[in-house]
C-alpha positions as CSV (number, residue, x, y, z in Angstrom):
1,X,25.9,-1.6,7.9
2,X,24.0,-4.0,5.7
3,X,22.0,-2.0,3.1
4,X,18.7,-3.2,1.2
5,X,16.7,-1.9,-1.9
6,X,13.1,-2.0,-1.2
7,X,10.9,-1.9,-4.8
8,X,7.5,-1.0,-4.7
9,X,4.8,-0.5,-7.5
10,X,1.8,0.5,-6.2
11,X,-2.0,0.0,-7.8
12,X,-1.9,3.6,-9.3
13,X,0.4,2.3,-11.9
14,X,2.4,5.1,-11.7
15,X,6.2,3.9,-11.6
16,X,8.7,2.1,-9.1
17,X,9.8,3.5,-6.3
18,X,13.3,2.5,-5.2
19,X,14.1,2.8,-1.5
20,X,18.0,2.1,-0.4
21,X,17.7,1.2,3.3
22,X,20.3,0.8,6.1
23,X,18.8,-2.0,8.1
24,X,20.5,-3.6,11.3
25,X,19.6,-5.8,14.1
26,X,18.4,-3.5,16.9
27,X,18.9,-0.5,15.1
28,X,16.0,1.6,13.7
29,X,15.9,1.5,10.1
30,X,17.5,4.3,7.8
31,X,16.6,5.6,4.6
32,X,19.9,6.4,2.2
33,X,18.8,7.1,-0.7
34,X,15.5,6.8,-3.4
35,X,14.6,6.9,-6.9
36,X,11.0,7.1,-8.4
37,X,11.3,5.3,-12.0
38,X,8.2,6.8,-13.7
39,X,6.0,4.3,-15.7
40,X,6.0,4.1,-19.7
41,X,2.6,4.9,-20.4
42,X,2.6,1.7,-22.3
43,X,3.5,-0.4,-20.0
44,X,0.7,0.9,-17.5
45,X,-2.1,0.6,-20.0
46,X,-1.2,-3.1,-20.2
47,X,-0.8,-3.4,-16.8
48,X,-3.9,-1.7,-16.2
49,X,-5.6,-4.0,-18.7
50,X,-4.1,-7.3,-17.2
51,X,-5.7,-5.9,-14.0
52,X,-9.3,-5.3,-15.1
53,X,-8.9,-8.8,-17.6
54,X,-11.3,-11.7,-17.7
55,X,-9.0,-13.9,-19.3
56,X,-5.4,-13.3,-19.8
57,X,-2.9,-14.7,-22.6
58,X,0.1,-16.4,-21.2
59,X,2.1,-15.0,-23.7
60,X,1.0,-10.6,-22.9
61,X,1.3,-11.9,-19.3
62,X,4.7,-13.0,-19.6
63,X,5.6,-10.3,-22.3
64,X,4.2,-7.5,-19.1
65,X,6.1,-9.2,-16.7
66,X,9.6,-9.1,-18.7
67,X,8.9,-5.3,-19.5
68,X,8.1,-4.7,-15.6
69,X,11.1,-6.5,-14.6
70,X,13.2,-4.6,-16.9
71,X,11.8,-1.6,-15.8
72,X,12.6,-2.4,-11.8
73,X,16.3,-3.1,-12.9
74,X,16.4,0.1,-14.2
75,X,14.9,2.0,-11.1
76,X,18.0,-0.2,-9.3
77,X,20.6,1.4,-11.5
78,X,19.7,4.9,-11.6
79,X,19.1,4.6,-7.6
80,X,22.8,3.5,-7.4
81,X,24.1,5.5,-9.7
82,X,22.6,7.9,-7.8
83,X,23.9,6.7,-4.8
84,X,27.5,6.4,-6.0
85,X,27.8,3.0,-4.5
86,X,28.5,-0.4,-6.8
87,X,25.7,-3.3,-6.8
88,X,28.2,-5.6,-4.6
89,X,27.0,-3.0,-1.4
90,X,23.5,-3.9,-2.2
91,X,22.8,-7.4,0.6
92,X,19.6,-8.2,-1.2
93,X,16.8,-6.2,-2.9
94,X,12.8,-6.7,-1.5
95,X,10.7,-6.9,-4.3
96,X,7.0,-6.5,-4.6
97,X,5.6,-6.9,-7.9
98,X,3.0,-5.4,-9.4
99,X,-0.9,-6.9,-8.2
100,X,-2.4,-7.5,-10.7
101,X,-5.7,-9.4,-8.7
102,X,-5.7,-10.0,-4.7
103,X,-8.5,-11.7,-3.6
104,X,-7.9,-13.3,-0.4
105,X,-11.3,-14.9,0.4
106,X,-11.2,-16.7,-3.2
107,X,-13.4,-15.6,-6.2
108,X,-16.3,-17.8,-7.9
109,X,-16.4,-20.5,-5.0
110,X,-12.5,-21.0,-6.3
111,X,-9.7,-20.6,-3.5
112,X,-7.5,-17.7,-2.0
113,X,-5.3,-16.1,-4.2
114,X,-3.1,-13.4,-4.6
115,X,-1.1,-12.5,-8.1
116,X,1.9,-10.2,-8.2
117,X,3.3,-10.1,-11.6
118,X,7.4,-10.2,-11.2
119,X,10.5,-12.3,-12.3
120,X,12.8,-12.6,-9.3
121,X,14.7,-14.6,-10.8
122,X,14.9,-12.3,-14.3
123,X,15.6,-9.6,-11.5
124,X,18.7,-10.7,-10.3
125,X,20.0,-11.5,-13.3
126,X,19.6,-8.0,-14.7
127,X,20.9,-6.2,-11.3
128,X,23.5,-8.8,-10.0
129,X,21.8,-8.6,-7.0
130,X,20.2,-11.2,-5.0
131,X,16.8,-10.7,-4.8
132,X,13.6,-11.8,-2.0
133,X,10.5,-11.6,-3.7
134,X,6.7,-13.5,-3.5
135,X,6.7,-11.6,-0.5
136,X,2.6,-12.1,0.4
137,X,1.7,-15.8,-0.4
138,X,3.4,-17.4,2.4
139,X,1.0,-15.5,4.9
140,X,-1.9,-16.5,2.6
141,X,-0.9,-20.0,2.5
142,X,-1.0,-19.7,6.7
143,X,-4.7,-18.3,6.3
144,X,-3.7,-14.8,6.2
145,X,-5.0,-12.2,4.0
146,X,-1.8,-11.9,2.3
147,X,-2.1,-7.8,3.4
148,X,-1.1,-5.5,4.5
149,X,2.6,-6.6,5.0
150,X,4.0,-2.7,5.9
151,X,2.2,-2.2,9.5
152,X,5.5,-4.5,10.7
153,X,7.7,-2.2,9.2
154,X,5.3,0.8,10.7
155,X,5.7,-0.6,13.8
156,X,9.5,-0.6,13.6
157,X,9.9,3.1,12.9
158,X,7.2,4.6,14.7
159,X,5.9,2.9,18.1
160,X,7.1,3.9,21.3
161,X,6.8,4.1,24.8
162,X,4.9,7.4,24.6
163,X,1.4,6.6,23.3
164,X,-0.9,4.9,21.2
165,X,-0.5,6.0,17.1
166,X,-1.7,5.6,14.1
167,X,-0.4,5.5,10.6
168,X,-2.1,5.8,7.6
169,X,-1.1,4.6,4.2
170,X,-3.2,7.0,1.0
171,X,-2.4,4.7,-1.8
172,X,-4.7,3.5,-4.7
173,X,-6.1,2.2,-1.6
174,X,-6.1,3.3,2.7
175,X,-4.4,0.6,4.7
176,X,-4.4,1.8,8.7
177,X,-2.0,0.5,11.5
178,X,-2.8,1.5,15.3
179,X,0.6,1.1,17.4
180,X,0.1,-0.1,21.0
181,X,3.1,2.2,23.1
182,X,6.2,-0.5,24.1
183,X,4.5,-1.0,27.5
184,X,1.7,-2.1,26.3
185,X,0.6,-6.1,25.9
186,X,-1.6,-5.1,23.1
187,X,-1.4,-6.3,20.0
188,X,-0.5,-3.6,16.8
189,X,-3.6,-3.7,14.3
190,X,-3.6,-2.8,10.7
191,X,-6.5,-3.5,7.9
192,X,-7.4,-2.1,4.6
193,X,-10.4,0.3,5.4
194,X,-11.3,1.1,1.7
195,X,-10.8,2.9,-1.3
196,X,-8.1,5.6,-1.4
197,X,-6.6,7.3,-4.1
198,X,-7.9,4.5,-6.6
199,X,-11.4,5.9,-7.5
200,X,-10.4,9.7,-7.0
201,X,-7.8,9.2,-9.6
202,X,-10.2,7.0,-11.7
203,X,-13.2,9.0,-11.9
204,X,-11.2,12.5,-12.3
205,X,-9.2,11.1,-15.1
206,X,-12.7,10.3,-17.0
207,X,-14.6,13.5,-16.3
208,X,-11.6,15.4,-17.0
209,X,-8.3,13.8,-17.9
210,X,-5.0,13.9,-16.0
211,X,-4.0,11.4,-14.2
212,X,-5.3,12.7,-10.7
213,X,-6.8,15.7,-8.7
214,X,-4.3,17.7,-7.7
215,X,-4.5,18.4,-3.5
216,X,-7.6,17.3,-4.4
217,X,-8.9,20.6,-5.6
218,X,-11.8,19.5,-7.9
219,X,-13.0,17.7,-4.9
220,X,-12.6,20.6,-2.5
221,X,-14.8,22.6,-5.1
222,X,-17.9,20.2,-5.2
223,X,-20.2,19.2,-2.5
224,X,-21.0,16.0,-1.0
225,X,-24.1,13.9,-2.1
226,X,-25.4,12.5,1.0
227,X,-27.7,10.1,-0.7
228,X,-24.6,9.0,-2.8
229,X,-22.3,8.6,0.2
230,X,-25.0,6.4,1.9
231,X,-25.2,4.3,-0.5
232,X,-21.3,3.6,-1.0
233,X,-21.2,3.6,2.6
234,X,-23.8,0.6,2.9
235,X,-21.2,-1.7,0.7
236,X,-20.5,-4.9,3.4
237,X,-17.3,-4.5,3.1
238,X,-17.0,-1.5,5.4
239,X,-18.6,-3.0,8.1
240,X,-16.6,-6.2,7.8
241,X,-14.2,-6.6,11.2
242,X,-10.3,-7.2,10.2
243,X,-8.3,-8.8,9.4
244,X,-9.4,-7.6,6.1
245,X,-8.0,-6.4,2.9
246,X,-9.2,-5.2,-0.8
247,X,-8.1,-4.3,-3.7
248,X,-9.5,-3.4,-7.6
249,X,-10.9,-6.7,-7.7
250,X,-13.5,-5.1,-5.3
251,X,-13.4,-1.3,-5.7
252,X,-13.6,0.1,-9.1
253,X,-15.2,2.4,-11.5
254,X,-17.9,-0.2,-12.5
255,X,-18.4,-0.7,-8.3
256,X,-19.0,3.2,-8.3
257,X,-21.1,3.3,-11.5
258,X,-23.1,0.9,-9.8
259,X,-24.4,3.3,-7.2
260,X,-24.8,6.1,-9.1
261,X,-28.4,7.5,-10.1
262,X,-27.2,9.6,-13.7
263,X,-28.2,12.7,-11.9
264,X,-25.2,13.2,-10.2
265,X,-22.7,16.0,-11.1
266,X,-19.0,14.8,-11.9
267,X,-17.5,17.0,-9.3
268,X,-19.9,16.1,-6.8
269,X,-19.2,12.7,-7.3
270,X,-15.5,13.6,-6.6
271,X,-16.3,15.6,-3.1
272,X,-18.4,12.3,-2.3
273,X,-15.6,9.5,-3.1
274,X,-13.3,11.8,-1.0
275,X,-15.9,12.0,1.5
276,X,-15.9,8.6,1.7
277,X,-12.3,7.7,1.7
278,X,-12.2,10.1,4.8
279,X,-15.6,8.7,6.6
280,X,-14.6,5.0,5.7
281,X,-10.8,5.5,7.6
282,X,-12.6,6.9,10.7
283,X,-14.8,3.6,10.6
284,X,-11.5,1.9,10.8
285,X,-10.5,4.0,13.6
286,X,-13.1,3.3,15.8
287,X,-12.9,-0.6,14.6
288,X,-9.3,-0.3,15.5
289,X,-9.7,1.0,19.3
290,X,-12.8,-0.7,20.2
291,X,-11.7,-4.6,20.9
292,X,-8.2,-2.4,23.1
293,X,-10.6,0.1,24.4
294,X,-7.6,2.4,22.8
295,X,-7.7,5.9,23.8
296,X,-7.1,8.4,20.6
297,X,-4.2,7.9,19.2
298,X,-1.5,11.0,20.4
299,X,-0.8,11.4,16.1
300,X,-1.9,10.2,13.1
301,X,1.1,9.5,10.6
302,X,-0.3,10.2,6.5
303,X,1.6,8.4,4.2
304,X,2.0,7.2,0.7
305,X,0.4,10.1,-2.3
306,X,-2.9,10.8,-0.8
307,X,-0.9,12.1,1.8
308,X,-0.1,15.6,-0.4
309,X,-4.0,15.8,-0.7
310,X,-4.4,19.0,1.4
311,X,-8.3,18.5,0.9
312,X,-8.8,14.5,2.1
313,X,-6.5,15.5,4.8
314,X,-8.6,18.4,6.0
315,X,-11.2,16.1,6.0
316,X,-10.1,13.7,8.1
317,X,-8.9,16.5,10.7
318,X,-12.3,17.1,10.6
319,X,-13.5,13.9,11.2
320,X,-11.1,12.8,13.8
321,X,-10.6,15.9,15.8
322,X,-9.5,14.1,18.7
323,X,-5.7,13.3,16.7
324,X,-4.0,15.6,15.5
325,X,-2.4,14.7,12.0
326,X,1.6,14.9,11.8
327,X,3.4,14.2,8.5
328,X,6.0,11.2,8.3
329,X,9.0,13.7,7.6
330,X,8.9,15.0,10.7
331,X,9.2,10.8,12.6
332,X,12.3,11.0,10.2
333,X,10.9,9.3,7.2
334,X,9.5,10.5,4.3
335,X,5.5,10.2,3.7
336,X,6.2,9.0,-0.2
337,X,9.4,6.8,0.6
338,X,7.1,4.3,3.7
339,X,6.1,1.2,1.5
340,X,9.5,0.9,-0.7
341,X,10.9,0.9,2.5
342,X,9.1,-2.1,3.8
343,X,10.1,-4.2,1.5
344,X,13.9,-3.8,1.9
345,X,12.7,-4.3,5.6
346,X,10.8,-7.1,4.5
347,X,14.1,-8.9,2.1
348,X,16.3,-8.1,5.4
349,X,14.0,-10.4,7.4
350,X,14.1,-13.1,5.4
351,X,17.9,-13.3,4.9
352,X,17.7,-13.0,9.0
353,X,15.5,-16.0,9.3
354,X,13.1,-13.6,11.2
355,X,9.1,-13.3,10.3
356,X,7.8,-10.8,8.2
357,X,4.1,-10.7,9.2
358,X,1.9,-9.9,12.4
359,X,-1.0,-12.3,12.4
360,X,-2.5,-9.7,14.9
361,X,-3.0,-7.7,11.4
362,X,-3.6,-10.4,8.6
363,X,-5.0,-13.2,10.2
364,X,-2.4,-15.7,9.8
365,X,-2.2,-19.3,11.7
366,X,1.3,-17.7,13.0
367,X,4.5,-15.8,12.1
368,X,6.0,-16.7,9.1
369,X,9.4,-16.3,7.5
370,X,8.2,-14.7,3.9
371,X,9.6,-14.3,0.5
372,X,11.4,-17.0,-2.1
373,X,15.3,-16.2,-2.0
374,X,17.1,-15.5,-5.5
375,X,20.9,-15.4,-5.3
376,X,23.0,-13.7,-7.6
């Protein structure tokens, strides 16, 4: 069967996950092998910068993205030599890029954009391999939000005839997808609902270092400022109905900085963010049923790093206690392993002619075949 590499880097700049996928028409896809190529801490400084930049030189931009692409080849290699298979069994590698700015509605009165920095074309040259990439611009060019892309892929692996689901994606930020069962003439819908792991990671790294709270025990030790919460809470954003998505154009440590009084105590500001990464995905519950008149969901699916926090987990079972929360590994994929996956699901749909995005989710005028097509 036709295998794919899916290559995500995600907005906690923490490496390149490599996903090798078996992917076949009518056949449910399956994950061979993967490979997490950590980040120089270099390269993620720049990237970080290039991210939070007013004004960018073409020559670090293009210097960033050659170091990137370099570094995704890599994560290719070791995955196959992991693998034990040559790059002629790879049909096509899915890349993402890294986002450096997404700002679907436009910025400044100026239009909608979206910026992944990547080389496809650098790419397959280093691997051999023919490579699909500028995977979100096609939807945005439709009048799409260009995101999220992976609640097509969700719906490939997880809906069924047996009930209505959910699947959550903890990243740098929480993207939800509610599955319809088969029967159902429903429509799947999936939106960003907020902040995820982006301003947990953010504000612990400043108060204390590291690069994140561990199962989110700092947080689990402080207690939630109500007044705080409210006022992150009142943001428009949250209230906004999909199709929707957001990004560290929006939600940053300036954003929180904003809201903050200068009483607050660090780790209290940490139970609060969690608090309202927990609150702001039962918003986007509710949003989500409401226009299907949905019942709750029979599981909700965690995926992607948030999904190891033991204490943003227990919140949500607390805030949801209607769905019960059941981890990806147990639907036969793994909760860290869901977005690198999409995107070799996403590079087999294009070399199959066959849409990549549900304009149920991002808004688009229609279904559109994505991605630019780099052959080796």
């Amino acid at each position: 069967m036709p295998l794919f590499i899916g290559l995500m880097s995600g907005t906690s700049l923490d490496g390149i996950d490599a996903a090798l996928v078996e992917l076949e028409t009518d056949q449910r896809p399956r994950l061979i092998a993967t490979h997490a190529e950590p980040m120089p801490g270099t390269l993620r400084e720049t990237l970080w910068q290039l991210c939070h930049a007013d004004r960018i030189a073409f020559r670090e931009l293009a210097a960033a993205e050659n170091a990137f692409c370099h570094l995704q080849a890599e994560a290719v290699s070791h995955l196959l030599a992991a693998s034990r298979l040559p790059r002629e069994a790879v049909t096509a590698i899915g890349s993402h890029g890294q986002t450096i700015e997404h700002a679907p509605a436009g910025h400044d009165s100026g239009p909608p954009y979206t910026l992944q920095l990547d080389n496809p074309s650098l790419l397959a040259e280093l691997t051999g391999c023919t490579v699909v990439g500028d995977l979100r611009r096609r939807d945005l060019a439709a009048g799409g939000q260009a995101a999220p892309l992976a609640p097509a892929f969700h719906q490939a692996l997880f809906r069924s005839g047996e009930g209505w689901r959910l699947v959550l994606n903890l990243g740098g930020f929480a993207n939800l997808t509610l599955l319809p069962p088969t029967g159902s003439d429903a429509a799947v819908i999936g939106f960003d609902t907020g902040p995820a792991n982006v301003l947990l990671d953010a504000w612990h790294g400043r108060q204390r270092g590291g690069r994140f709270d561990e199962n989110g025990a700092w947080a689990a030790s402080g207690r939630i400022d109500e007044a705080l919460l409210e006022r992150l809470l009142a943001d428009p954003f949250f209230h906004r109905p999909p199709p929707r998505s957001t990004g560290r154009e929006h939600f940053h440590l300036g954003w929180l900085e904003g809201h903050l009084s200068g009483s607050e105590r660090p780790i209290d500001v940490q139970a609060t963010l969690a608090e309202l990464t927990a609150v702001s995905v039962a918003l986007g519950v509710g949003m989500a049923r409401e226009p299907l008149d949905a019942p709750p969901a029979e599981a909700l699916i965690p995926c992607g790093g948030g999904a190891h926090n033991q204490d943003l987990l227990a919140r949500l079972a607390r805030l949801l206690p209607e769905t019960p929360l059941v981890a990806s590994d147990d639907w036969g994929w793994p909760a860290d392993w869901l977005e690198a996956g999409a995107f070799a699901w996403l590079a087999w749909r294009r070399l199959e002619g066959l849409p990549g995005n549900l304009p149920s989710v991002t808004g688009a005028a229609g279904p559109r075949v994505l991605g630019g097509l780099y052959s080796c």
